[in-house]
C-alpha positions, 0 to 999 in steps of 0.5 A, spaced: 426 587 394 423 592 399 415 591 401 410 594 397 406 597 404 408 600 410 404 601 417 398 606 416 398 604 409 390 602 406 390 597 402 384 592 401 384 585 397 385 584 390 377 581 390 374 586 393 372 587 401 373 593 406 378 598 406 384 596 411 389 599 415 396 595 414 398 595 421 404 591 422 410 587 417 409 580 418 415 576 420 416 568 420 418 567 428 425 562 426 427 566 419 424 572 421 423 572 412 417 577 411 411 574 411 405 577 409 402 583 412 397 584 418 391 589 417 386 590 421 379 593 419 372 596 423 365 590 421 360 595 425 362 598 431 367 591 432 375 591 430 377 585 425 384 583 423 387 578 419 394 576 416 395 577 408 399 575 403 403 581 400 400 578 392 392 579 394 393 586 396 392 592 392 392 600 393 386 601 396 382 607 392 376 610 394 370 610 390 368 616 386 362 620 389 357 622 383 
């Protein structure tokens, strides 16, 4: 089954937060099984990151401008 996102794909959590950047697959060391997505998103002036299952992401849809 292919992967759902790919680098520079913006996604954001399945229960809300911060749009973030899908910056690299990520991979279990021994298997080299896909094992999540690392995603990276600015708090302020600070860059964040994290590791997150592909199931808690979605499509990252921007809210519409009244």
């Amino acid at each position: 089954m292919a992967n759902r996102f790919k680098p520079g794909d913006i996604v954001q959590l399945k229960s809300g937060g911060p749009a973030m950047t899908v910056a690299a697959l990520n991979e279990h060391y021994m298997t080299h099984a896909f094992d999540g997505y690392k995603c990276e998103w600015f708090k302020g002036a600070s860059k964040e990151w994290g590791n997150f299952a592909e199931e808690t992401l979605q499509e990252y849809v921007a809210p519409k401008k009244a």
